[in-house]
C-alpha positions in Angstrom: 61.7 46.9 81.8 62.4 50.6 81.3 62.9 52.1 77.8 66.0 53.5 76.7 67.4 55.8 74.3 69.5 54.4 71.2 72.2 55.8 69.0 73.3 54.3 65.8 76.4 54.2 64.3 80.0 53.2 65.5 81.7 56.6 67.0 83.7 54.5 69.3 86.9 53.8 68.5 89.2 50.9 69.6 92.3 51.2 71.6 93.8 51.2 75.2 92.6 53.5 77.9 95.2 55.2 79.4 94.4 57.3 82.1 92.5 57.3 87.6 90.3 53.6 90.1 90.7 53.7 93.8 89.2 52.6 97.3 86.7 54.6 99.1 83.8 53.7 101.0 80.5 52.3 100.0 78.0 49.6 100.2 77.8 46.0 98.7 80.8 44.4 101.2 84.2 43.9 100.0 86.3 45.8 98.7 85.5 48.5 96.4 87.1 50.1 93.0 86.8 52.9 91.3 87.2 54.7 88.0 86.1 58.4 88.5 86.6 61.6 87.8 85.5 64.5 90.1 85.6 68.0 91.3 85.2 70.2 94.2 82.7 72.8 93.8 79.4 73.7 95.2 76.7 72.8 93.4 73.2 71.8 93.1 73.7 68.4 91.5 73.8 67.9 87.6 73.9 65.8 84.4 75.2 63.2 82.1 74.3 60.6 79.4 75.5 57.0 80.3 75.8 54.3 77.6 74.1 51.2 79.0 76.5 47.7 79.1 76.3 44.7 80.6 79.6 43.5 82.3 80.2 40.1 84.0 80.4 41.2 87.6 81.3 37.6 88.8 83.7 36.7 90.6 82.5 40.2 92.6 79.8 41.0 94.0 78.6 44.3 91.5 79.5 47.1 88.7 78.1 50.1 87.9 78.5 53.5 86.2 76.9 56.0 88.0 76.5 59.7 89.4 77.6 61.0 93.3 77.3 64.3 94.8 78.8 64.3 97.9 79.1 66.8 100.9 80.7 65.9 104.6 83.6 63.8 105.6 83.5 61.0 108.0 80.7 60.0 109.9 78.5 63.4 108.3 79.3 62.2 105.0 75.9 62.6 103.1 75.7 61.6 99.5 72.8 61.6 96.5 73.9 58.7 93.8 72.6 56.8 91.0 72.9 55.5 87.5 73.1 51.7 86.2 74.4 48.6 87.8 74.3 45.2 87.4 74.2 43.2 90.5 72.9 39.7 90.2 72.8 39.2 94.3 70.5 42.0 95.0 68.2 42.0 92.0 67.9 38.7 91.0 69.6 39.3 86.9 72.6 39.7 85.1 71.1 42.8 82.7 71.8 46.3 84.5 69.3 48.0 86.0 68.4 51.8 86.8 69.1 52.0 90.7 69.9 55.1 92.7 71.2 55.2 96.5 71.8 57.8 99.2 73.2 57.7 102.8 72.6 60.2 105.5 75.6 59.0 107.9 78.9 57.5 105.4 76.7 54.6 104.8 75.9 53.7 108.5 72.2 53.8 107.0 70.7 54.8 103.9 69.8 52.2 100.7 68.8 51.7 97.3 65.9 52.6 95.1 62.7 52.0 97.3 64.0 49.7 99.9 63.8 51.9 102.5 61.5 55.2 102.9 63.8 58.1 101.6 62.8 59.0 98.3 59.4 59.6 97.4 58.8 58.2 93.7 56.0 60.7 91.9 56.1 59.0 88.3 56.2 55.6 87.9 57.1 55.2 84.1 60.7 54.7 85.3 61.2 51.3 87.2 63.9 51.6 90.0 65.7 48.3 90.0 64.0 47.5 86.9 66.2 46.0 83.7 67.5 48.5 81.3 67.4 47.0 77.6 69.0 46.8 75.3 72.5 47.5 76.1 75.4 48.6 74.1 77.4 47.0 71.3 81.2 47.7 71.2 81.5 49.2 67.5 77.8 49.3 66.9 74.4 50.6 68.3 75.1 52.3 71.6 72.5 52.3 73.9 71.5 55.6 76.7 70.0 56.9 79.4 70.6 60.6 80.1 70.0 61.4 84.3 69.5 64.6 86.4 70.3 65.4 89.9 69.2 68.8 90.8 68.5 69.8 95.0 65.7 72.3 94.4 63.9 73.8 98.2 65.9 70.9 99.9 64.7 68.4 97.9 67.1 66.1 95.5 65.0 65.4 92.3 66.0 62.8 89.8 65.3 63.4 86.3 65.8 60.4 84.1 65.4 60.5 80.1 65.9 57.5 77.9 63.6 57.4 74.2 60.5 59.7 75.3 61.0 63.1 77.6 62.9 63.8 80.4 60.4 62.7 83.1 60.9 64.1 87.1 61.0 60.3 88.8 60.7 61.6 92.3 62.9 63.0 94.8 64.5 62.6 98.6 63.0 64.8 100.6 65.5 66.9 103.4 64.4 64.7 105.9 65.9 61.9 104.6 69.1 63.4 105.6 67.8 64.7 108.9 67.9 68.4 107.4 72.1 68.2 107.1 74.3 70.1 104.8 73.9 68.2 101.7 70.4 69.7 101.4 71.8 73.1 101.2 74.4 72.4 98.8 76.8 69.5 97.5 80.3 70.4 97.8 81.7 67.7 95.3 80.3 65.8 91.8 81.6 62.9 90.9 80.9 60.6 87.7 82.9 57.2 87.3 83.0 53.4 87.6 82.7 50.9 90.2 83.4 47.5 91.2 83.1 45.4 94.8 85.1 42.3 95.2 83.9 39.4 96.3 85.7 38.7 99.9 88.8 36.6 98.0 90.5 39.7 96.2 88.9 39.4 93.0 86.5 41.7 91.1 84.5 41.2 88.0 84.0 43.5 84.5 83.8 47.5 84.3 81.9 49.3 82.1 82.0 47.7 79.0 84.3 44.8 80.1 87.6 45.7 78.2 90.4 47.9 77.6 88.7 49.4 74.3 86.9 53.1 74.7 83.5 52.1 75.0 81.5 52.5 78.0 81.4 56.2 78.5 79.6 59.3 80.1 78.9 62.5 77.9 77.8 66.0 78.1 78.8 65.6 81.5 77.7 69.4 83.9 76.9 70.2 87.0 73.9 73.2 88.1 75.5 75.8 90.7 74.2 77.2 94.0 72.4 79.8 91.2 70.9 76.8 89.4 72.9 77.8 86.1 74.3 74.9 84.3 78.4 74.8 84.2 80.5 72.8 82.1 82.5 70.8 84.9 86.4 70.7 84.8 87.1 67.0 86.8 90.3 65.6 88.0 90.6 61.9 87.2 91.8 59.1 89.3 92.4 55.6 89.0 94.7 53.9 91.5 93.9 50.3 90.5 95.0 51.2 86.8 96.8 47.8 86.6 92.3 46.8 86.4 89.9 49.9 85.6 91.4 52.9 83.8 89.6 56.3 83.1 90.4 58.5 79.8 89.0 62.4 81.2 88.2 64.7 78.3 87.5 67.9 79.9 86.2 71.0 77.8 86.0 69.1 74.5 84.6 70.6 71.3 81.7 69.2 69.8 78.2 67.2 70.7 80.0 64.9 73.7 81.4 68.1 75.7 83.0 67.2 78.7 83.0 62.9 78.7 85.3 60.3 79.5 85.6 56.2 78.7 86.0 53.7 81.5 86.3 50.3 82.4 88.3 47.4 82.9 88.5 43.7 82.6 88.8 43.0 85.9 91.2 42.0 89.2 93.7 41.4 90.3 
């Protein structure tokens, strides 16, 4: 089980979600949903803190909260991804784990954590597909991990930080991605919320599971082609609103920065 960071206290507030999740292309089969927010911009990966939940993915297949730097379109599509996810098929538990995933060719190949040979692990207190406990209370103690993409001489390292030190997990190498654009540069980060369903139309639990603002990332930045860290200025999108909903705080005073809450109770 990996160790995470806690925060007492009840900063989160009850009430509806109001504002962007969608279709796009991924792994898992079925149908997939998102809650997101994004921007174009060229960039060397970068950072947020994720409170940790535990939503019912049944009658779908997963749900996650998680980070994707993206560059390509179509088939040379190459992206660098991770966060937390619970996914009961693949790992065997309801409790959300720590899993990261990359794709050299729009998800023709590529997979998750170390099931294939892309990325090279160099510490090993950090458990890839291992359980991530415990996890948030709506109202109460919230519970997080804080994660770092950053492409530095080709490579994209992970940083991963929950109660000790940030602590450099490992990295995929640029052959991973055959030596292809992304390991120049990203051209696009994205933070959000994601669903699959299960073949019959219907999808489980985002983020926290509910319409309240509670499942959240914080202090959200990316690091530029200059490796200097910028406050990012996403759009937000949520097409399936009617199910997952985003609320995009960009440029926000105080500790939390740029954040946003997401989630949903499910669909249809």
């Amino acid at each position: 089980m990996n160790s995470i960071e806690w925060k007492s206290g009840k900063a989160l507030v009850s009430g509806v979600v109001f504002l962007v999740a969608g279709l796009l292309q991924g792994c898992g089969g079925g149908d997939h949903h998102w809650a997101w927010a994004e921007q174009s911009v060229n960039n060397h990966g970068g950072d947020s803190r994720l409170n940790v939940w535990k939503p019912d993915s049944d009658p779908g297949v997963f749900s996650l909260s998680q980070h994707w730097y993206t560059r390509g379109s179509g088939d040379n599509k190459q992206t660098v991804e991770g966060g937390w996810q619970v996914y009961p098929g693949k790992y065997g538990t309801s409790n959300p784990v720590l899993f990261i995933y990359y794709t050299p060719d729009n998800y023709a190949s590529g997979c998750y954590n170390l099931d294939c040979s892309g990325f090279v692990q160099v510490n090993n207190s950090w458990v890839l597909g291992g359980s991530l406990l415990p996890t948030s209370v709506n109202g109460g103690t919230q519970y997080i991990i804080r994660m770092q993409w950053q492409l530095y001489e080709g490579n994209w390292w992970l940083f991963v930080q929950g109660s000790g030190d940030y602590v450099a997990v490992g990295y995929y190498p640029a052959s991973a991605y055959n030596n292809g654009p992304i390991t120049d540069y990203a051209s696009w980060i994205k933070y959000g919320g994601e669903v699959v369903e299960n073949g019959s139309g219907n999808a489980g639990e985002m983020g926290s599971g509910g319409w309240s603002r509670a499942a959240y990332q914080r202090t959200v930045y990316y690091i530029d082609t200059s490796h200097v860290s910028r406050w990012a200025n996403m759009t937000s999108h949520q097409p399936t609103s009617s199910c997952y909903t985003i609320d995009l705080n960009n440029n926000a005073s105080g500790s939390w920065a740029n954040y946003f809450y997401f989630g949903g109770p499910g669909c249809p």
